[in-house]
C-alpha positions in Angstrom: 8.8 -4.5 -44.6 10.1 -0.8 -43.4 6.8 -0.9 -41.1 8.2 -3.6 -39.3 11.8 -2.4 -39.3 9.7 0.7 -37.1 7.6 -1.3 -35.1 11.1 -3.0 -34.2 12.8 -0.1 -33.5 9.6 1.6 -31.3 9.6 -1.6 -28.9 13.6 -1.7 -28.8 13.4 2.3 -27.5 10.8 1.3 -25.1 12.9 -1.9 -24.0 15.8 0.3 -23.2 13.5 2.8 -21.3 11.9 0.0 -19.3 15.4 -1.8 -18.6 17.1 2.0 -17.5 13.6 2.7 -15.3 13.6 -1.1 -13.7 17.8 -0.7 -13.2 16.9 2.8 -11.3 14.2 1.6 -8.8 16.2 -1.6 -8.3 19.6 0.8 -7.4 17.1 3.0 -5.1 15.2 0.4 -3.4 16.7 -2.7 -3.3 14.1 -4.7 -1.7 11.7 -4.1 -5.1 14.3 -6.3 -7.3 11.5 -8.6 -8.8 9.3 -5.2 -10.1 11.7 -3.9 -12.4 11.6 -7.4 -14.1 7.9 -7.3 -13.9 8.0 -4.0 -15.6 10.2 -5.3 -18.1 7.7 -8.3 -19.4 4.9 -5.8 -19.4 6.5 -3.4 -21.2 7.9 -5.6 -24.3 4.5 -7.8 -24.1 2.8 -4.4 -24.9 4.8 -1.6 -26.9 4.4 -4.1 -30.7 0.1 -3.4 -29.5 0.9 0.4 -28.8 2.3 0.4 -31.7 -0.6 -0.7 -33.7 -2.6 1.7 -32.2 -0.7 4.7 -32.3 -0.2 4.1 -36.0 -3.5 2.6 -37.3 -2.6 4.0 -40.7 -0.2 2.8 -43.1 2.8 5.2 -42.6 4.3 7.2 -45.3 7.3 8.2 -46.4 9.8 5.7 -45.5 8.4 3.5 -43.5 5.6 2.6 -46.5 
């Protein structure tokens, strides 16, 4: 249960790094407004698989 609670939170963090990047490049080059969307479904299609492989283990402490 608490590993998913983590695994939630890791993909949430990288959401709000993609959105923040994709709101950046769309504000500096305005002509690239479909990439930032693009980077967006990448990203959140990804991160739960990064996660798995960053922490192949069973984590300890509270995230048992």
């Amino acid at each position: 249960m608490k590993r998913s609670v983590a695994k939630i939170a890791f993909v949430g963090a990288f959401l709000i790094a993609a959105i923040a990047i994709a709101h950046f490049i769309t504000r500096a080059l305005p002509w690239t407004f479909g990439l930032g969307g693009a980077l967006g479904a990448v990203v959140f299609m990804t991160t739960p698989k990064l996660f798995d492989r960053i922490w192949t283990k069973p984590m300890k402490g509270w995230a048992e």
